[in-house]
VOMAR-29943 format. One record per residue: residue number from 1; residue in one letter; x, y, z of N, C-alpha, C, O in turn. Coordinates in steps of 0.05 Angstrom, whole numbers, m for minus. Layout:
NUM_a_X_Y_Z_X_Y_Z_X_Y_Z_X_Y_Z
...
***
This chain:
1_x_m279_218_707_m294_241_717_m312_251_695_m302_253_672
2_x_m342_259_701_m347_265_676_m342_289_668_m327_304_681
3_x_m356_299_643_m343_323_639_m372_346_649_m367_370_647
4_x_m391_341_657_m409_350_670_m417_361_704_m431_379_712
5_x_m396_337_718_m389_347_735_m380_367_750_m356_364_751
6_x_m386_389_763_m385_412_773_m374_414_795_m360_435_796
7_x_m374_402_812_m358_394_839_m325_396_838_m315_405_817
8_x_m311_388_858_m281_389_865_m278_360_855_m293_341_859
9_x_m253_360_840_m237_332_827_m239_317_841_m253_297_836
10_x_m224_318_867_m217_303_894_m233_316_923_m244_338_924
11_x_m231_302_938_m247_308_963_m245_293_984_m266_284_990
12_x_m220_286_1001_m213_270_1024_m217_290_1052_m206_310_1061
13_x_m242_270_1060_m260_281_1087_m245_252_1117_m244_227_1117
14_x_m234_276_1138_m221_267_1155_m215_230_1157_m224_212_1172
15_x_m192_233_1130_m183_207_1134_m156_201_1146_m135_212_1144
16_x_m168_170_1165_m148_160_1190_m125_138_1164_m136_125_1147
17_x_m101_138_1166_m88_114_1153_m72_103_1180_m61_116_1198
18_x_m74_77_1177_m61_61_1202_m38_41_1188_m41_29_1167
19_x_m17_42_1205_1_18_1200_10_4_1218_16_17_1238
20_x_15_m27_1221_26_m36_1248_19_m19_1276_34_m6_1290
21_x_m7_m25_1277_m10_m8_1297_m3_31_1302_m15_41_1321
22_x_7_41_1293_11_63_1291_m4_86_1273_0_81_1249
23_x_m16_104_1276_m29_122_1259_m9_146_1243_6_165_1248
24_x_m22_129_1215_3_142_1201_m9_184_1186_2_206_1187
25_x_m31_175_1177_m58_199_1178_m78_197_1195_m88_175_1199
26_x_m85_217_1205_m97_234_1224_m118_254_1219_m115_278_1221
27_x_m139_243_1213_m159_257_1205_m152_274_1182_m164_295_1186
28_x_m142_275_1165_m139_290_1144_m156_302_1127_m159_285_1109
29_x_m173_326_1121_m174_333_1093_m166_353_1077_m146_367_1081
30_x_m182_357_1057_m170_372_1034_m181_367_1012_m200_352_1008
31_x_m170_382_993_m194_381_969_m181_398_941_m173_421_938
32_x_m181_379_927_m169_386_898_m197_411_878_m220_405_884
33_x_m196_430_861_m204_425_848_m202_411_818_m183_397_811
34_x_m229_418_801_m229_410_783_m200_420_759_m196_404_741
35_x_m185_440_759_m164_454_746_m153_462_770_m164_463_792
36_x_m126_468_764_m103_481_783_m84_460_799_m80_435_802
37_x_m76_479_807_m57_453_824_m50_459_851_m39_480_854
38_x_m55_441_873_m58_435_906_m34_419_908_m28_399_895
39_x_m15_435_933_3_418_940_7_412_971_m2_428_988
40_x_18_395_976_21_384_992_44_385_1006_62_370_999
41_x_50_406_1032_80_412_1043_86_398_1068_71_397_1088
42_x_115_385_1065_122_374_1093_145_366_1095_158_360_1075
43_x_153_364_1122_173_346_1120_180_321_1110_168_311_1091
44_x_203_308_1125_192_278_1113_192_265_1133_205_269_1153
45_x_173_246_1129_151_216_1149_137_242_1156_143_248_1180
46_x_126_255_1149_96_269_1158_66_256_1156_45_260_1168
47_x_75_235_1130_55_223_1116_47_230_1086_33_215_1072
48_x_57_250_1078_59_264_1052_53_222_1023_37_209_1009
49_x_68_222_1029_55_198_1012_48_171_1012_51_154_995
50_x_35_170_1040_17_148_1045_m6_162_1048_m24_146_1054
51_x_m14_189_1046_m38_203_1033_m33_195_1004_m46_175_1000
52_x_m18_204_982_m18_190_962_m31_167_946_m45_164_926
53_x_m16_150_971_m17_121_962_m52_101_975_m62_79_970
54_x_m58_122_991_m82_119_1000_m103_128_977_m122_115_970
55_x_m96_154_968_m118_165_947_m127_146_912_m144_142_895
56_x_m97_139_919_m91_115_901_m99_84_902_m96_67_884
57_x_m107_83_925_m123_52_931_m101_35_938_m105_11_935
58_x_m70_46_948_m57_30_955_m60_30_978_m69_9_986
59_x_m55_48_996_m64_31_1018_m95_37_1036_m107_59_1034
60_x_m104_18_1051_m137_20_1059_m135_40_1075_m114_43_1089
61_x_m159_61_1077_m168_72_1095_m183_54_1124_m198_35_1124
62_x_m173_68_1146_m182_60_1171_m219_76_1178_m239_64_1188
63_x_m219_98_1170_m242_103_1168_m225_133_1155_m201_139_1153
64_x_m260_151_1145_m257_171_1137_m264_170_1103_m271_148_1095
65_x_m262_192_1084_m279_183_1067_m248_196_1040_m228_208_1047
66_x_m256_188_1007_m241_187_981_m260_192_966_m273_172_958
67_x_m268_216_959_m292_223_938_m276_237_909_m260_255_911
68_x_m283_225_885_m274_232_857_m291_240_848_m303_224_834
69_x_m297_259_848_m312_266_814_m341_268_821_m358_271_804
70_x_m347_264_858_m374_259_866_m380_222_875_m399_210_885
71_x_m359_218_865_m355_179_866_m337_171_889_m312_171_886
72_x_m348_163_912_m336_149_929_m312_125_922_m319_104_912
73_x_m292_130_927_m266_115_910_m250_105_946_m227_99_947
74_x_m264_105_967_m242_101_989_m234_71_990_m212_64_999
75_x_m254_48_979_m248_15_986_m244_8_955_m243_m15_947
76_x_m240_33_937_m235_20_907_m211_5_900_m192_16_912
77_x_m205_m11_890_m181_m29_867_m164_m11_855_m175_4_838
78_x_m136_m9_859_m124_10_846_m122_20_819_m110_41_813
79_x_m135_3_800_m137_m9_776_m162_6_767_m164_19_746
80_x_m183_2_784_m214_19_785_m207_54_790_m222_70_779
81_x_m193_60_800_m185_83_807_m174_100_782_m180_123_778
82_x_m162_88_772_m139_93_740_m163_96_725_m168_117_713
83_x_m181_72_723_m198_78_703_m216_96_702_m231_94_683
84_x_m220_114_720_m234_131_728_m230_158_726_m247_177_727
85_x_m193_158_720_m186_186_710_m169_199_728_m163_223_727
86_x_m158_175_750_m140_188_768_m115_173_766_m118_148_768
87_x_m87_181_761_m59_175_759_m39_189_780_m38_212_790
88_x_m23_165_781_4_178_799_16_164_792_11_141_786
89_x_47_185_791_66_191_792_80_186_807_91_207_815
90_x_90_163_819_95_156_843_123_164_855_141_169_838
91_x_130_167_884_154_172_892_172_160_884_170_136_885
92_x_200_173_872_232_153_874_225_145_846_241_130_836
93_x_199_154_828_205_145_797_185_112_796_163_109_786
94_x_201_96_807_193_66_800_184_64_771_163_52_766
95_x_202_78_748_205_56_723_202_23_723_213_9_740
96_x_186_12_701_200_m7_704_229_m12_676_230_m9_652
97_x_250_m19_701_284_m16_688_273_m28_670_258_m14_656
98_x_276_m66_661_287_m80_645_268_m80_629_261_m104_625
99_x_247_m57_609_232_m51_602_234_m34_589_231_m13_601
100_x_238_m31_563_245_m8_540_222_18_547_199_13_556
101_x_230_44_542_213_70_541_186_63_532_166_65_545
102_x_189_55_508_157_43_495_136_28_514_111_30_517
103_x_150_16_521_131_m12_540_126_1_564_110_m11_578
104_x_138_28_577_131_33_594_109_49_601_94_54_621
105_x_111_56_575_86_85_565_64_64_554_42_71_561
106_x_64_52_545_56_24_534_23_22_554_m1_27_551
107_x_44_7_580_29_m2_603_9_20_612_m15_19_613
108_x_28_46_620_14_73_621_m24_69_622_m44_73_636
109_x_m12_57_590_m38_68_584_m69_49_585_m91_58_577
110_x_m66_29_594_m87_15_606_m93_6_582_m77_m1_564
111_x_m130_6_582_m149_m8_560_m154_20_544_m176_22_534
112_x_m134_44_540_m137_52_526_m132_44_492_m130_20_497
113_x_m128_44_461_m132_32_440_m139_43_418_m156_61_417
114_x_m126_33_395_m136_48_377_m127_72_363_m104_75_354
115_x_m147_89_360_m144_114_354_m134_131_375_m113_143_371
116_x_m148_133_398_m157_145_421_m118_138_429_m100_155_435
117_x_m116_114_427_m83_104_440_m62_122_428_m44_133_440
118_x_m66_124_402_m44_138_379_m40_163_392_m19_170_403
119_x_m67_178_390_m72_199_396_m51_209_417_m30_221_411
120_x_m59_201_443_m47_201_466_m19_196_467_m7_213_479
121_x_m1_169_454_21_175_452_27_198_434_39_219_439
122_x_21_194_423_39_220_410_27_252_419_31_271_404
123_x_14_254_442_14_274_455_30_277_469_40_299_476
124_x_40_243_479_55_244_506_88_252_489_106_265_499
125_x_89_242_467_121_255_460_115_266_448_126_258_428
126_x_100_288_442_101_323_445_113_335_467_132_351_471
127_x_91_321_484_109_341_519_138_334_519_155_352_521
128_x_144_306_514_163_293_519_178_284_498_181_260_490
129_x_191_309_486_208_295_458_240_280_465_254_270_448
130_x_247_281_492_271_265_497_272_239_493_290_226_484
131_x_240_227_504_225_201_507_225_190_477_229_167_470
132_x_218_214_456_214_194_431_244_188_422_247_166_410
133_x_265_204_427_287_193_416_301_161_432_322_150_426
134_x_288_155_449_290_135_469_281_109_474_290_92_488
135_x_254_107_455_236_88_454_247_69_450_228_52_449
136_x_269_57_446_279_29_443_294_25_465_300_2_470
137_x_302_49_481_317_45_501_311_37_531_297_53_544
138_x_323_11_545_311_8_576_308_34_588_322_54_583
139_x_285_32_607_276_59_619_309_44_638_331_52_629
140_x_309_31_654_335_27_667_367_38_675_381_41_695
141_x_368_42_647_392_57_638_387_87_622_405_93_606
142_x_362_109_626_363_127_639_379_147_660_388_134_679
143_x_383_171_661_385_190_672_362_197_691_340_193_680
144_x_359_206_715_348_208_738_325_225_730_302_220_739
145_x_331_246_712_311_264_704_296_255_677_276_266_669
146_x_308_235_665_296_225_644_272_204_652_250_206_642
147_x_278_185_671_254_175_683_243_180_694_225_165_698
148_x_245_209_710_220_218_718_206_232_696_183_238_701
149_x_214_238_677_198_247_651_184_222_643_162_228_636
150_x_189_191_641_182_179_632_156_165_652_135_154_645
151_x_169_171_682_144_158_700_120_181_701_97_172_704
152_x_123_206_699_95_226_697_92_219_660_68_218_658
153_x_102_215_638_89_210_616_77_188_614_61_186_595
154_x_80_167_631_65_137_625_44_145_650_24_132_649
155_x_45_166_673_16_171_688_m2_183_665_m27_181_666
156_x_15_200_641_m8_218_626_m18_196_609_m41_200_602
157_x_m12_178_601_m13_153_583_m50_145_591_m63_127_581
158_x_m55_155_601_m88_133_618_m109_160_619_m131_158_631
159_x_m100_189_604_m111_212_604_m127_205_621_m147_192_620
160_x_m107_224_652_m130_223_676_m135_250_681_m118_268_678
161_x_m156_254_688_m168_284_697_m149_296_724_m143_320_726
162_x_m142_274_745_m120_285_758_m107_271_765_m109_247_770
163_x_m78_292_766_m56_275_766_m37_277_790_m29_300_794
164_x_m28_257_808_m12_257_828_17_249_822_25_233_806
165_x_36_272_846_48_276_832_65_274_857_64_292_875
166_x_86_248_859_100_249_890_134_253_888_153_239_884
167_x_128_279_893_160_290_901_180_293_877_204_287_877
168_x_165_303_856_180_297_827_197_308_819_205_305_796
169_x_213_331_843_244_335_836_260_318_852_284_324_849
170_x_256_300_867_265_287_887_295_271_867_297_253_849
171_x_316_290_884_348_277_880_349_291_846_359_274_831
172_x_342_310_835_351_319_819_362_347_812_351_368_819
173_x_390_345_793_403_372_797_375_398_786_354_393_775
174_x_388_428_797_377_449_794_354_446_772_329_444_774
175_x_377_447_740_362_460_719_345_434_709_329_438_690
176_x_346_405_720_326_377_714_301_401_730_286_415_716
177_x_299_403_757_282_411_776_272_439_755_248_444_753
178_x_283_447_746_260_475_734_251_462_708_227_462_712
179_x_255_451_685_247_432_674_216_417_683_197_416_668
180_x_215_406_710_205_385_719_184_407_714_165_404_698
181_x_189_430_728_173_448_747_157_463_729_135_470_738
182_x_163_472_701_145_479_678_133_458_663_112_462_650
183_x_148_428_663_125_403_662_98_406_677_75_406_668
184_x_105_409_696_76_417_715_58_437_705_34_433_704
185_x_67_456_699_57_485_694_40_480_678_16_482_683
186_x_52_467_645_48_461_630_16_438_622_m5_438_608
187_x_33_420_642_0_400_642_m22_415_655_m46_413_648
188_x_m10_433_681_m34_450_694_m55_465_670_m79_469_668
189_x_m30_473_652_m44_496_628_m62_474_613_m84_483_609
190_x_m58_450_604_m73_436_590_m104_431_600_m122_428_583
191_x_m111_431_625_m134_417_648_m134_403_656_m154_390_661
192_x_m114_396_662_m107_367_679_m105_383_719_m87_397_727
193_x_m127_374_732_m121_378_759_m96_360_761_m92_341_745
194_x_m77_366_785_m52_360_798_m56_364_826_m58_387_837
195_x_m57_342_838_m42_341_861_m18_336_870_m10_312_869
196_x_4_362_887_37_351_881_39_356_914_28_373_929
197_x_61_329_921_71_335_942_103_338_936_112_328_916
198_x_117_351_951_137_363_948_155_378_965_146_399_972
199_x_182_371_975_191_382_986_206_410_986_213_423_1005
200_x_210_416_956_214_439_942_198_453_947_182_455_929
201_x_192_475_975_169_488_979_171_510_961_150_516_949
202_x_193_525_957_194_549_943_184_536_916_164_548_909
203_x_190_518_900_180_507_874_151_507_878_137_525_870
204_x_146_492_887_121_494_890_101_509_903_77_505_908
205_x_118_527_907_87_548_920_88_567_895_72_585_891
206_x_107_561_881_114_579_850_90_568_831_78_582_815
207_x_84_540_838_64_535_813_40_528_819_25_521_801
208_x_31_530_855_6_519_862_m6_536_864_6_557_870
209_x_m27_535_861_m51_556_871_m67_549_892_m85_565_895
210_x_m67_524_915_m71_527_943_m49_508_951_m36_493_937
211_x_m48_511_978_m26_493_990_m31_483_1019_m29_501_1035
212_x_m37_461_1029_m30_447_1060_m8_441_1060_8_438_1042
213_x_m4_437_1095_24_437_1106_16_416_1132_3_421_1153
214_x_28_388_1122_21_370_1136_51_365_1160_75_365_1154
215_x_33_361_1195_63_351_1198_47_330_1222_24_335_1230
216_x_62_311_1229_57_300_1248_30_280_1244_17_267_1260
217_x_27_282_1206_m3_252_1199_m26_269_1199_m47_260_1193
218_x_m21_311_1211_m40_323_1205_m40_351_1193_m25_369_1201
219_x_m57_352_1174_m63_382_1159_m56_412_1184_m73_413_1201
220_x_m42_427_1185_m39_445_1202_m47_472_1203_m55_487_1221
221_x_m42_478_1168_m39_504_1151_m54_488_1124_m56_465_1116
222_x_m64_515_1117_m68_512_1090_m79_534_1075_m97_542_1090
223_x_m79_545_1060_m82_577_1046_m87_576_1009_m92_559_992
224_x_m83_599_1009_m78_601_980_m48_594_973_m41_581_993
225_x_m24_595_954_m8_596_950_17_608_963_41_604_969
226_x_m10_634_963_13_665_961_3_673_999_19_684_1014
227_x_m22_666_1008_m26_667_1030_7_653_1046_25_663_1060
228_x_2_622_1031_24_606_1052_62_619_1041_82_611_1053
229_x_61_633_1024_93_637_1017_89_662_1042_102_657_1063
230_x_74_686_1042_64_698_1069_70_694_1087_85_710_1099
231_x_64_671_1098_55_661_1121_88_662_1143_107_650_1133
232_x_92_673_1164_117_664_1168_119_639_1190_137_633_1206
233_x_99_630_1185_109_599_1195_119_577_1174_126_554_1181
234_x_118_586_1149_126_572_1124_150_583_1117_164_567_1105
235_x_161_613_1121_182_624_1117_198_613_1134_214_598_1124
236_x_199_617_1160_211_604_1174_225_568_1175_249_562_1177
237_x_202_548_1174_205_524_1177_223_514_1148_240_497_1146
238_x_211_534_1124_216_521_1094_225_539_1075_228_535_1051
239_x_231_564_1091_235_585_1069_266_601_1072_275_620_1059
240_x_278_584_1097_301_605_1110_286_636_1114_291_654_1099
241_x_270_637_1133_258_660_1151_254_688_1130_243_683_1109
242_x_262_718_1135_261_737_1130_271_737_1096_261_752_1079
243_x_296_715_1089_315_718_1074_297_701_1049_300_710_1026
244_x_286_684_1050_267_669_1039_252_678_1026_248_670_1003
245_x_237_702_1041_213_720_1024_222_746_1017_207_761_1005
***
């Protein structure tokens, strides 16, 4: 993205995703900006991250449009996408196990090199000083909350302007999840746009500053943060009702 650019980070104009015949998104949009962080609320199979994995060039759009930075990215190479300044964090972690800490952050980081490479690691174990005591160790044999520190530090590895971010307390105790949740804060504070989907609505309406509420493959709701913690169709569905807010 350049740094000239004035526009919204991201920009997905009513996109269809199809699978085996079935429509998995439904006209969808939405729109990141350049700073802050947009999340993404739902149940689960709403579609929450085959939007993701779509914005990501994993899977094709049926029609509808993927604009970055002003750059049409919807038929891009997932590979072209990275290099461009966009990373995820993918659902469930996907370390690779039989693959020491190093090599994972390693990969991270693309045709980054050099100076520019140094740099960056050792930014990344600043955020992440558990990771430097670890570097010889298989991501594999990890703790649940340690690889997900290690799968969002090898997304920061490719310094992308924004960063996706799927379900990153997903199966982890309390105080991992508040941890995770000032990780976020934290990169938000740096300039890194974030896009997080998440089922932790109360977490995350704690650290976003706008929010959609996808159900059924379509956008339903969507507000400011504090509009949707408001809202009592979010209190209700995700907040335990009256008691919630």
């Amino acid at each position: 993205m350049s740094d000239t650019w004035a526009g919204p980070a991201l920009q997905v104009d009513r996109l269809v995703v199809g699978m085996g015949g079935q429509t998995i998104l439904n006209e969808v949009s939405l729109s990141v900006p350049a700073r802050g962080v947009v999340t993404v609320l739902g149940a689960n199979g709403v579609g929450k991250t085959t939007l993701m994995r779509a914005i990501s060039g994993i899977y094709s759009a049926a029609s509808g449009s993927i604009t970055f930075a002003g750059e049409a990215i919807t038929h891009l190479a997932p590979h072209r996408i990275v290099a461009r300044g966009l990373a995820q964090a993918p659902e469930g972690r996907q370390v690779f196990s039989s693959m020491s800490v190093r090599e994972n952050l390693v990969l991270g980081a693309g045709a980054l090199a050099g100076r520019e490479f140094d740099r960056t690691f050792d930014e990344v174990l600043q955020r992440f000083p558990l990771l430097r005591e670890r570097l010889a160790q298989l991501a594999g044999s990890l703790s649940g909350g340690e690889q997900q520190m290690l799968c969002i530090g090898r997304a920061l590895m490719s310094r992308p302007r924004l960063l996706l971010l799927d379900e990153p307390s997903l199966g982890l105790a309390p105080k991992i999840v508040k941890q995770i949740f000032d990780l976020v804060a934290s990169i938000r504070d740096s300039g890194t746009a974030i896009l997080l989907v998440e089922q932790n609505v109360r977490a995350a309406l704690k650290v976003a500053d706008h929010a959609y509420v996808m159900e059924g493959g379509r956008i339903v709701l969507e507000g400011t943060a504090a509009q949707l913690r408001d809202d009592p169709r979010v209190r209700d569905a995700y907040l335990g009702g009256a008691a919630g807010h």
